[in-house]
N, C-alpha and C positions, 0 to 999 in steps of 0.2 A: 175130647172126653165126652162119651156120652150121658145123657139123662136120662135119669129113668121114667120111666114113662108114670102116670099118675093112673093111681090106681081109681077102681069103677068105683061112684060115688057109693053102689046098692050092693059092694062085697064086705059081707061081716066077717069071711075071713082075713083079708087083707089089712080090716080094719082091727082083724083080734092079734094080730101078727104087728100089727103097728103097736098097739097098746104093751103086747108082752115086751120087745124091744125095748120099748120106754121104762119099763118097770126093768128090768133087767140092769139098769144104770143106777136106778134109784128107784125108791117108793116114791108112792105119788097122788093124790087128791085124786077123787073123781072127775073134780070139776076142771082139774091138770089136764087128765086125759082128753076128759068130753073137748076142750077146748083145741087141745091139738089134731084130734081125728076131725075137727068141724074145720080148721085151717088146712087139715090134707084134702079139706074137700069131699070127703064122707057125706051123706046123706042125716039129717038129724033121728028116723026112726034106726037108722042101722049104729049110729050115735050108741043112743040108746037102749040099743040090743046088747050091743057088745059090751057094754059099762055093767049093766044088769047083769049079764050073763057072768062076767068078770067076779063080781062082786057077790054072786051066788057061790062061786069056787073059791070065796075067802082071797081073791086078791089084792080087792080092789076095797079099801075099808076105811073110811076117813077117820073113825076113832082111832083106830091103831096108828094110823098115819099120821096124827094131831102127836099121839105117845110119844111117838115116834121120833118125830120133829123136834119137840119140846127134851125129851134127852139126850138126841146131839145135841141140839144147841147148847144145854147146860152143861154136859160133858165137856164144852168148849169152854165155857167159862164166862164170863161177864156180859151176861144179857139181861136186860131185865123182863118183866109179865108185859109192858105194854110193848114193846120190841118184838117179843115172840107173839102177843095180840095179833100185830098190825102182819108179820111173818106169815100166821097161817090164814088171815082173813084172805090176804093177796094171794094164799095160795088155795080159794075158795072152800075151804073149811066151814061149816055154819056155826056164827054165830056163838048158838047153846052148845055144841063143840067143844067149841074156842074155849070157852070160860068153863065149862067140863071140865076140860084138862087140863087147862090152868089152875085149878081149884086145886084138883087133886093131884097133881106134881110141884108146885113152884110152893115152898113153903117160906115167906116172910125170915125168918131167921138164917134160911141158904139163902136167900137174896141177899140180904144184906153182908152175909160174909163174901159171895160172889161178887159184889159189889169194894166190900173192902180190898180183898185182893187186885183188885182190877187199877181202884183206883191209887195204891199201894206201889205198882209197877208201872205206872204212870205215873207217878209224879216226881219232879224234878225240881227240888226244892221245896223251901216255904214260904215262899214270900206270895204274897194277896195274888198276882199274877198268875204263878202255878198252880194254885188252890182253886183258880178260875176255872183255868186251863181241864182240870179236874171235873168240878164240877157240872163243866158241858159236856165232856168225854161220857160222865157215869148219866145224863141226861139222855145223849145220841143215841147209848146204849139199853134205853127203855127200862131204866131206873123210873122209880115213882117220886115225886119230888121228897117225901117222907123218907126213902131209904137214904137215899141224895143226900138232905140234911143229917141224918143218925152217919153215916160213913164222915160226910165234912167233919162234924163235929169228933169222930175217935182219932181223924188224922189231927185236925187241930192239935187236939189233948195228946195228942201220942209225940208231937213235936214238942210240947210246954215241958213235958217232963225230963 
């Protein structure tokens, strides 16, 4: 099998040709890209050329891509704000970003139903046990300890009746 040869650290088209490939799978952070072209060995101004250049043509856009991210996730279902926090920070999102778009997509009262269904279909039983069990599920899943308790407590009450 052969290999391909590595491309010249100082070709921005090669390196705009890597970027659109990547995009073509998925969206993607800036700092997604800048990081992959810097591991293909790319040069850091041609880095930079090509992320710029990207992101002059509306490709390349961490806000939309933060949106983005943040409505699959919750399309999926049971995530919470600090789970999709820690989600887009690793996926080098800034910061003022992050909490942007979490402000303005993740509203407290879908968390908490997101939350209820999740933990709804996980649980098995009522005994202290499975209620545990629960309770670190809707944790792992960056739940806020505050939704965490309002959910335990509707399963509780929703078993007593």
């Amino acid at each position: 099998m052969r290999r391909k040869a590595s491309p010249a650290p100082d070709d921005p088209e090669a390196a705009r040709e890597r970027c659109l490939r990547l995009l073509t799978v998925r969206a993607r952070s800036a700092a997604e890209l800048r990081d992959r072209l810097r591991r293909a060995g790319f040069a850091d101004g041609v880095v930079e050329k090509v992320i710029a250049d990207l992101a002059g043509a509306g490709l390349v856009d961490d806000l939309e891509f933060a949106r983005s991210w943040v409505a699959g996730r919750q399309a999926a279902g049971g995530i919470g704000k600090q789970k999709l926090r820690w989600e887009l920070r690793r996926k080098g999102v800034t910061n003022e970003l992050v909490e942007r778009v979490i402000e303005e997509t993740v509203h407290e009262d879908t968390e908490v139903e997101q939350a209820l269904l999740f933990a709804q279909k996980r649980l098995r039983g009522d005994d202290a046990k499975a209620l545990a069990r629960v309770r670190r599920l809707l944790a792992s899943r960056g739940f806020g300890f505050g939704i965490v308790d309002a959910v335990m407590r509707r399963i509780s009450s929703d078993g007593e009746s």
